[in-house]
C-alpha positions as CSV (number, residue, x, y, z in Angstrom):
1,X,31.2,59.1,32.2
2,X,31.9,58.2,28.4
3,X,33.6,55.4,29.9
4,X,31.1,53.6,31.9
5,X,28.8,54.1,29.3
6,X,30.3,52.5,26.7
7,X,31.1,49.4,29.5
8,X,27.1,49.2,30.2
9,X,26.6,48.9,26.5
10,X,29.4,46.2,26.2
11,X,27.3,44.6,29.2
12,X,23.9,44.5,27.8
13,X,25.3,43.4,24.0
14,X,27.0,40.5,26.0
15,X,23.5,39.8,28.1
16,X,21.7,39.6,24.7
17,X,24.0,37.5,23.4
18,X,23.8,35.2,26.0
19,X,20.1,35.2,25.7
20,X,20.2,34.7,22.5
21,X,22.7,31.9,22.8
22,X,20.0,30.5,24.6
23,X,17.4,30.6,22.1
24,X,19.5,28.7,20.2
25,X,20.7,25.5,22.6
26,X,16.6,25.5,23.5
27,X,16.1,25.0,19.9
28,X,18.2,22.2,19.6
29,X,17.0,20.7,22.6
30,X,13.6,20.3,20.3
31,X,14.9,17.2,19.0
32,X,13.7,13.8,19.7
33,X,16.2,12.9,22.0
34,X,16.0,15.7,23.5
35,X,12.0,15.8,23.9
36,X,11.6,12.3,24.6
37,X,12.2,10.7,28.1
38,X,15.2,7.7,27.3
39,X,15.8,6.4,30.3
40,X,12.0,5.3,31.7
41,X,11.5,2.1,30.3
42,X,8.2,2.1,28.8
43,X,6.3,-1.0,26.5
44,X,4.5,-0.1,23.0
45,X,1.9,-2.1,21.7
46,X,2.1,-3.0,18.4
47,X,-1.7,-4.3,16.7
48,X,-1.2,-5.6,13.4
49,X,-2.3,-8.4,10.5
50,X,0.5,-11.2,9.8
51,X,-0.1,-10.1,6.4
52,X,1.6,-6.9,6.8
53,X,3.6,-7.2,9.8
54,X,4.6,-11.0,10.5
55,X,6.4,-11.9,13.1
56,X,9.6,-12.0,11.4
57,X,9.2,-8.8,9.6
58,X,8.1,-7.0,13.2
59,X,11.1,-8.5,14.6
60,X,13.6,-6.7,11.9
61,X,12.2,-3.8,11.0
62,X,10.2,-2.6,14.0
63,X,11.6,-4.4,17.5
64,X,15.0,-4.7,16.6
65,X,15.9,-0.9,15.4
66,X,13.8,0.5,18.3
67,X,15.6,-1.4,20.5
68,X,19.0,0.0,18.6
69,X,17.6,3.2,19.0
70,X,15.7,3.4,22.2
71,X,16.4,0.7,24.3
72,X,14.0,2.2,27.0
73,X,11.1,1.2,24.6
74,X,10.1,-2.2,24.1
75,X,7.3,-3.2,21.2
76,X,5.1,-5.8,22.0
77,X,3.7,-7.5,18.7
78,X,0.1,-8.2,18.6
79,X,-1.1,-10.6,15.5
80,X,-4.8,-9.2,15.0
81,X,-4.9,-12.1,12.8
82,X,-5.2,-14.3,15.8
83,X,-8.4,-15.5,16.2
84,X,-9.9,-13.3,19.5
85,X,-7.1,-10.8,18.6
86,X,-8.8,-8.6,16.1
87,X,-9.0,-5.1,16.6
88,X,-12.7,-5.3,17.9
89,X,-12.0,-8.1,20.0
90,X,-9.3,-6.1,22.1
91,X,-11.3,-3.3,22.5
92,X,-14.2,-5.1,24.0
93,X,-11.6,-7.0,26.5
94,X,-10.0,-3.0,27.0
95,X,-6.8,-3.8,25.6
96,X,-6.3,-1.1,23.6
97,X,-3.3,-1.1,21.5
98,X,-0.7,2.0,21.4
99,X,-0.6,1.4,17.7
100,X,-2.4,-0.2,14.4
101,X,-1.1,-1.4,11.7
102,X,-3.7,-1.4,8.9
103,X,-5.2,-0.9,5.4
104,X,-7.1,1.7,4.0
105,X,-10.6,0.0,5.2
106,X,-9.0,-0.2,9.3
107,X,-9.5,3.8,9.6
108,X,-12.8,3.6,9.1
109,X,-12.5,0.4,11.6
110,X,-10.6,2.6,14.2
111,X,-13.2,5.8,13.9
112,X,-16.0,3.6,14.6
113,X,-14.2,1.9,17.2
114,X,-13.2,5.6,18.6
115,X,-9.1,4.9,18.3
116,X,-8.8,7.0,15.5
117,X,-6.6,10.4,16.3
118,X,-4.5,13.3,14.9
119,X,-1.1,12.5,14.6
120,X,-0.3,15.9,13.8
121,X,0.2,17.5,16.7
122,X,3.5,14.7,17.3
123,X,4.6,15.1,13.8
124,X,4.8,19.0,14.3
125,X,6.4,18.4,18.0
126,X,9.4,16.4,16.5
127,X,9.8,18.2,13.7
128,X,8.8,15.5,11.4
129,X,9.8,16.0,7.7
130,X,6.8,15.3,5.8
131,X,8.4,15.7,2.6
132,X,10.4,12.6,2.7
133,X,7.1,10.9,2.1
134,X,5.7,10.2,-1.4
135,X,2.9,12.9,-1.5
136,X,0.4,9.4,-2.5
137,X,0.8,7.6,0.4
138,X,-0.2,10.6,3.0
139,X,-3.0,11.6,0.4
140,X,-4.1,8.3,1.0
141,X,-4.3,8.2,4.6
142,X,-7.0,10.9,4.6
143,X,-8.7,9.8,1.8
144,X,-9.5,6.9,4.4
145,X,-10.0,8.4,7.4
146,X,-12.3,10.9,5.6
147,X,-10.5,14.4,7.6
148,X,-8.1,16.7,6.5
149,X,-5.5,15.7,8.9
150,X,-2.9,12.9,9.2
151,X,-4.4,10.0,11.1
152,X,-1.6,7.3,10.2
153,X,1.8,7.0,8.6
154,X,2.4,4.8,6.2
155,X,4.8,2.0,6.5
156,X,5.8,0.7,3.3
157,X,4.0,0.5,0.1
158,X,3.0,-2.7,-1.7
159,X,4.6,-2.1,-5.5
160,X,3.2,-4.0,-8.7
161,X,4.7,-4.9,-11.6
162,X,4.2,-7.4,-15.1
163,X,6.2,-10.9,-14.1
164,X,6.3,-12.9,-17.5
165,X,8.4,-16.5,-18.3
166,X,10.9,-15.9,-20.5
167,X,11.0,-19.6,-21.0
168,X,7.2,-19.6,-22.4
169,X,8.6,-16.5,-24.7
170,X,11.5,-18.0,-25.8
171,X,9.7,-21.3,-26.7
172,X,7.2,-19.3,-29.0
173,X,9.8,-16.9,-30.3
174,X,8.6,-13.9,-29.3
175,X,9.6,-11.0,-28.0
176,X,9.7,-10.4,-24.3
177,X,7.3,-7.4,-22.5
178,X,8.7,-4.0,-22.2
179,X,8.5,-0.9,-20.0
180,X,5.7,1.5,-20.4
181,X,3.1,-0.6,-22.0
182,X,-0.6,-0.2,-22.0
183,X,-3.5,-2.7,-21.1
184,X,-4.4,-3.0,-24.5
185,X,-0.4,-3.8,-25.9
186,X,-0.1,-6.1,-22.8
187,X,-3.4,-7.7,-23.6
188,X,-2.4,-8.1,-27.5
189,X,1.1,-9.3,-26.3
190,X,-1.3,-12.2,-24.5
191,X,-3.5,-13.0,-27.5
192,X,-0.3,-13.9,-29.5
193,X,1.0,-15.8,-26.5
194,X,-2.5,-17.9,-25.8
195,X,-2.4,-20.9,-28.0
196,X,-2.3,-24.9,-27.9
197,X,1.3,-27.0,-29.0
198,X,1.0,-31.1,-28.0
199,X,-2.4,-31.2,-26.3
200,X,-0.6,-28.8,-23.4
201,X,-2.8,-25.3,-23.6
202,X,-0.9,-21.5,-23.0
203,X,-2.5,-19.1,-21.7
204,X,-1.1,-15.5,-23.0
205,X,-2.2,-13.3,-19.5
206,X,-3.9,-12.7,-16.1
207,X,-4.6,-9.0,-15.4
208,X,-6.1,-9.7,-11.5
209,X,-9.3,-8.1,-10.8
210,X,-11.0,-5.0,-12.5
211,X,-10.9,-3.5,-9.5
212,X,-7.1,-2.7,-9.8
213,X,-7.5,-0.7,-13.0
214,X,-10.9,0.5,-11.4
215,X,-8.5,2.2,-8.8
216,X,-5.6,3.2,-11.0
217,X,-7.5,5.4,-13.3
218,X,-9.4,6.8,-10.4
219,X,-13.4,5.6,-10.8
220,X,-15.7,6.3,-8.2
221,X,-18.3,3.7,-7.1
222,X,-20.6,6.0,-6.5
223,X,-21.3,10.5,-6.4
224,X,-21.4,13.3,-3.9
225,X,-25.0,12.2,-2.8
226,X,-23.8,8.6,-2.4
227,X,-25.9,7.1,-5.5
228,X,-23.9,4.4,-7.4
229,X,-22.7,5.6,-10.9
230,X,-20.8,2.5,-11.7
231,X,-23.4,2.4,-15.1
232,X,-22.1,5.4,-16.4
233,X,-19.5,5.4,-19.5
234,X,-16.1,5.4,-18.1
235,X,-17.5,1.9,-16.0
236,X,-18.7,0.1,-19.2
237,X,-15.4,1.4,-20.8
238,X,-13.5,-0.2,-18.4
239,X,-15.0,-3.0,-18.3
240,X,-15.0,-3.7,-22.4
241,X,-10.9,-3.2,-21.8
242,X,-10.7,-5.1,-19.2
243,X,-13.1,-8.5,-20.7
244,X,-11.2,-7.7,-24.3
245,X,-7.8,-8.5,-22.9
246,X,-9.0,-11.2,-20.5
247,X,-11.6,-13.1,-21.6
248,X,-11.6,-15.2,-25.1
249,X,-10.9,-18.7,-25.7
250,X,-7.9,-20.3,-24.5
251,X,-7.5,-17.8,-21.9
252,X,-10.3,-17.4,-19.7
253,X,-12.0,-21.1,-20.2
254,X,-12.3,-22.7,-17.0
255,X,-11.2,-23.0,-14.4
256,X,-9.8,-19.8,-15.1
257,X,-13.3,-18.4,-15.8
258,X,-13.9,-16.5,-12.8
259,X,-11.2,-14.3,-11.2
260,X,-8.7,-16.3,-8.7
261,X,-5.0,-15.0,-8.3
262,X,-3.4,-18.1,-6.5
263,X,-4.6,-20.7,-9.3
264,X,-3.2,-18.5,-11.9
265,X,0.2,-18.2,-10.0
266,X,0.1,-21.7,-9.8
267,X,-0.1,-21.5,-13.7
268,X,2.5,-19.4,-14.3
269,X,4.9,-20.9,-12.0
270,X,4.4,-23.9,-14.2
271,X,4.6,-22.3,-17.1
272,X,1.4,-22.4,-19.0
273,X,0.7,-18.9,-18.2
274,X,3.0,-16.4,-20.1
275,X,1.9,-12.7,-18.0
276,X,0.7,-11.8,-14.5
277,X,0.3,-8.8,-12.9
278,X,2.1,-9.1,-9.2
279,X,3.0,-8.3,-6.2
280,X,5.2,-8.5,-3.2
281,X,4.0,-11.8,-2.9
282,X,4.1,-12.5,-6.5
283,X,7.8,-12.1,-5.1
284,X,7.0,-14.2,-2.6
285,X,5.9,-16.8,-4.3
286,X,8.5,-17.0,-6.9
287,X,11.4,-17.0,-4.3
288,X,10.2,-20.0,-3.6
289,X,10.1,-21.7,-7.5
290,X,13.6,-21.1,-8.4
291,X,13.2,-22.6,-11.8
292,X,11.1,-20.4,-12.9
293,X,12.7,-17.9,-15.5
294,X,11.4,-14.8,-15.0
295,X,11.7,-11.4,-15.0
296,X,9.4,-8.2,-15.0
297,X,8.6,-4.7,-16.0
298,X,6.5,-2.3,-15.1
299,X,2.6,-2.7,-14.6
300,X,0.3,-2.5,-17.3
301,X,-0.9,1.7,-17.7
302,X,-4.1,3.1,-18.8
303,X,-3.6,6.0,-21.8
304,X,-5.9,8.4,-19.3
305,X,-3.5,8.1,-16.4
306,X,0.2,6.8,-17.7
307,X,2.4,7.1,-15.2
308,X,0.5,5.2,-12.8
309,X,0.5,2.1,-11.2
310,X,-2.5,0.8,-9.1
311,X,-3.7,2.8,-6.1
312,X,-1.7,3.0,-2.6
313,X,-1.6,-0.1,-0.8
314,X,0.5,0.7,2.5
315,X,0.3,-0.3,5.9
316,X,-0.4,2.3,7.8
317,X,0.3,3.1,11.0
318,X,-2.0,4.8,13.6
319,X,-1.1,5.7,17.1
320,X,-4.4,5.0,19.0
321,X,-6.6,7.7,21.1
322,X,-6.3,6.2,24.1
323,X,-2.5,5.4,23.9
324,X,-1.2,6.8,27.0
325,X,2.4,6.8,25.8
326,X,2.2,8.8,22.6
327,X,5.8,10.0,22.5
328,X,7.4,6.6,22.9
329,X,4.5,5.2,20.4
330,X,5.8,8.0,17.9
331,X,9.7,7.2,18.0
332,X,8.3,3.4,17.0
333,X,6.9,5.0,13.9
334,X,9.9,7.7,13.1
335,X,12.2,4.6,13.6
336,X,10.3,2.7,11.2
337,X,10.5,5.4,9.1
338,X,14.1,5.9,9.4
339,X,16.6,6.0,6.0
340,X,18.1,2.8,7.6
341,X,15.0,1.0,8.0
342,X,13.4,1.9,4.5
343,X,16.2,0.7,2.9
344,X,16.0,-2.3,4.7
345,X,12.3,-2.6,3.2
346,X,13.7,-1.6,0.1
347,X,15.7,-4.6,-0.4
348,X,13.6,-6.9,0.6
349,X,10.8,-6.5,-2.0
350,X,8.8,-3.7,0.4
351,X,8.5,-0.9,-1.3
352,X,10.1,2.1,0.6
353,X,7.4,5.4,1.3
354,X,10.4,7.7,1.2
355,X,11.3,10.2,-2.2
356,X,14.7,8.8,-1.8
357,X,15.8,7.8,-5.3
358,X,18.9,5.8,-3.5
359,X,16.6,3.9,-1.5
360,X,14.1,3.5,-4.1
361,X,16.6,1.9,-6.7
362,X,17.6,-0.7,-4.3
363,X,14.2,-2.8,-4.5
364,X,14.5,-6.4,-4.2
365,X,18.7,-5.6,-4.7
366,X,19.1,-7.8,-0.9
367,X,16.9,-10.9,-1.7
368,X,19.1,-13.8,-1.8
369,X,17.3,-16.0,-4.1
370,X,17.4,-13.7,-7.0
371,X,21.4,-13.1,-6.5
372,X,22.9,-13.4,-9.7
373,X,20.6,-13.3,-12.1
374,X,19.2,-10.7,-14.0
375,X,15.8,-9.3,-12.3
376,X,14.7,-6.2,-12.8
377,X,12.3,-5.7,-9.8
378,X,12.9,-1.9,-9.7
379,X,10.7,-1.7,-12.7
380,X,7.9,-2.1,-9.7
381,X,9.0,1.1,-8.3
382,X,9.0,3.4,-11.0
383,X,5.5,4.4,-11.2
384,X,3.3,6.6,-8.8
385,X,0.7,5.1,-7.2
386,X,-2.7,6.5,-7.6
387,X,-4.8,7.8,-5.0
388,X,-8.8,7.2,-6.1
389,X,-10.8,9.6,-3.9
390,X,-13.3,6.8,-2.8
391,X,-16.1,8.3,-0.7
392,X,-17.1,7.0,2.8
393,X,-19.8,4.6,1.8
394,X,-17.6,2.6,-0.2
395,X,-14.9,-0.4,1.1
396,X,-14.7,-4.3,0.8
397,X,-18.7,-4.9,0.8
398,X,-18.9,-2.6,-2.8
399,X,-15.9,-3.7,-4.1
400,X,-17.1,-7.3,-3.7
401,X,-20.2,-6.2,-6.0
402,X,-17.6,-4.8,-8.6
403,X,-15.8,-7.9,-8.4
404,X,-19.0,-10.2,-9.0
405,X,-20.4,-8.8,-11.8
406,X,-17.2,-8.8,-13.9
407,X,-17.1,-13.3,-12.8
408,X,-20.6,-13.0,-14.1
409,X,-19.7,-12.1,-17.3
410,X,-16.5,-14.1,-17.5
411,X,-18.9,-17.4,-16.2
412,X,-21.4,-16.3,-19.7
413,X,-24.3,-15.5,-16.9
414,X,-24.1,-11.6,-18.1
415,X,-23.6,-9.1,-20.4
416,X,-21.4,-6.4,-19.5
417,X,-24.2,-4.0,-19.2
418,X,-26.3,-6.1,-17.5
419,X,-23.8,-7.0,-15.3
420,X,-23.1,-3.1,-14.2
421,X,-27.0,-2.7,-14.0
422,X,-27.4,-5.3,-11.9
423,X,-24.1,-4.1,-9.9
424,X,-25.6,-0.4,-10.0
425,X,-28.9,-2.0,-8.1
426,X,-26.8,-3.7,-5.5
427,X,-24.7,-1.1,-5.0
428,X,-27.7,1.4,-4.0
429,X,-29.4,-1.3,-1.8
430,X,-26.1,-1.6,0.0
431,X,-25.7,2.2,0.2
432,X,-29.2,2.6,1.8
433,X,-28.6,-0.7,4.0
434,X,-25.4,1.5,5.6
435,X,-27.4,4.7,5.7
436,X,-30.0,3.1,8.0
437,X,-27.9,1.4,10.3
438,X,-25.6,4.7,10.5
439,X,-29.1,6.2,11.3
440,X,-28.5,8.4,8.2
């Protein structure tokens, strides 16, 4: 009796065992091999700008290592740049695309077009490790979408830095830009530099539009009850930094009176502009002007936020509500955000979305133009981005009122609180303009 006792025990400890052991192979069946069907072929659209995604960049870093990866999948590129091929213009013809590629402004784009979805239902299915993202960028994508819940991914940040000619400092004798500086140091730094020798005038610096400082330190265009608030103290402070360090003669006389990045970076590649504040196509550019001596550090901070750079500015990347093949549309995005594929970004001047310090420290490292010489493009990636909690009424239409009334003052039309009264005006006619056509 003992006996067959203790054999049903050894029995049943086996048969939980073997359940058990088969808890644990279902659990590894969970990943996204596993999950995800790789043998049906299946096609992934692929909406974006040229700006973000061209043609060349979709081919390495989206097509080609989802082909590696999934070869079932195949990711046809849409240029919403194309004229007819914007995002509205493909859901009027019913070509919905599996994903968008977009700034922050194309959430708002996709919820009124009724695209927008959760995408955490997929990131919790494949286990996703959120972590690996830079807590900013996935702040971001709700600050845009206006919920509470991951709408996008992003894809790859855009990083800034301060490029300055060494050749302009060197011809002056003084010394070059450093790490950490402040608007006001950078903007005293320019001063010295801004100055006339043989009828040829230097210019010391270009900070690009208020709206990038606007951003950094976190401003809000307008309150809680959407009334504009951009004549309140902090506003007309920033704006006294931001015309201090800007405009004064020799600096800001035209044509360089009114805010336009391409003619300044047509300045400083030819050396009569000392500072810019740039970006991957600052990069761009200057891959392109090899004698240009250059180098750069890290952007310009405000003493209420150091530590930051200018807000988030990723790609981000939405899998569409009507996108029939989610799962396949998902290992698209995973893939892009793959170690491999970020450092791939990372290399090329695109400023990797993951924590990784490895990848992070390996910015601009793979660009052949700048191979052997000494550019320190990392400093672009050492500060956070900032993520200014801008409310629903406000995009491109109020910025453009931010952006006008600061040319007003740098054309001598306005003072600078005129120019943010008259800004505050706008701003609330625009706000009750969107109200009434939102049927608010």
């Amino acid at each position: 009796m003992y006996k067959r006792r203790w054999m049903l025990g050894l029995i049943l400890l086996i048969s939980a065992l073997l359940v058990l052991s088969g808890c644990g192979a279902k659990k590894t069946d969970s990943s996204p091999v596993a999950i995800f069907d790789t043998k049906t072929p299946v096609t992934v659209t692929f909406a974006t700008s040229g700006g973000i995604f061209s043609q060349d960049d979709f081919n390495q870093y989206v097509a080609g290592p989802v082909s590696k990866k999934y070869p079932n999948i195949t990711v046809q590129y849409i240029n919403t740049s194309v004229k007819g091929s914007g995002l509205s213009d493909l859901v009027a013809a019913g070509t919905n695309p599996d994903i968008v590629v977009g700034y922050g402004a194309t959430q708002a784009t996709m919820r009124d077009l009724g695209l927008l979805d959760n995408m955490e239902p997929l990131i919790k299915k494949y286990n996703f490790d959120l972590n690996r993202i830079i807590p900013q960028t996935l702040d971001y994508v709700k600050v845009n979408s206006g919920t509470d819940y991951l709408t996008a991914l992003p894809a790859y940040n855009n990083s800034f830095g301060l490029f300055y000619n060494k050749d302009v400092f060197d011809k002056f004798g003084v010394p070059y830009p450093t790490d950490g500086m402040t608007w006001q140091q950078v903007g005293d730094l320019g001063k010295r530099m801004t100055r006339t020798v043989n009828g040829v005038q230097y210019r010391g610096f270009f900070p690009d539009g208020v709206n990038r400082m606007i951003n950094q330190i976190e401003l809000l265009q307008v309150d809680k009850n959407n009334k504009s608030i951009v004549t309140t103290d902090p506003w007309v402070k920033a704006f006294q930094l931001f015309n201090n360090i800007y405009n004064y003669p020799g600096n800001s006389d035209a044509p360089y009176n009114k805010i336009n990045y391409g003619d300044n970076l047509k300045a400083f590649v030819s050396g009569q502009l000392a500072m810019i504040t740039g970006y991957s196509s600052t990069i761009n550019a200057l891959r392109q002007a090899p004698n240009v001596n250059f180098d750069v550090v890290t952007y310009p901070q405000h003493p209420d936020h150091m530590g930051f750079s200018t807000n988030v500015d990723t790609g981000d990347l939405s899998i569409t509500s009507s996108c029939q093949n989610k799962d396949a549309a998902f290992m698209v995005i995973q893939t892009i955000l793959s170690d491999e594929v970020q450092l791939d970004f990372a290399k090329n001047g695109k400023m990797s979305v993951l924590k990784n310090d490895q990848v992070v420290q390996q910015f601009g490292s793979g660009i052949p133009e700048f191979q052997g010489r000494t550019v320190h493009l990392n400093a672009m990636v050492k500060l956070k981005p900032s993520v200014p909690n801008t409310p629903k009424i406000s995009g491109s239409d109020t910025n453009q009122i931010i952006i006008d009334a600061f040319d007003s003052i740098l054309a001598g039309k306005k003072d600078i609180n005129t120019a943010l009264r008259d800004a505050d005006d706008a701003m609330n006619k625009l706000i009750t303009t969107k109200q009434a056509q939102n049927g608010q």
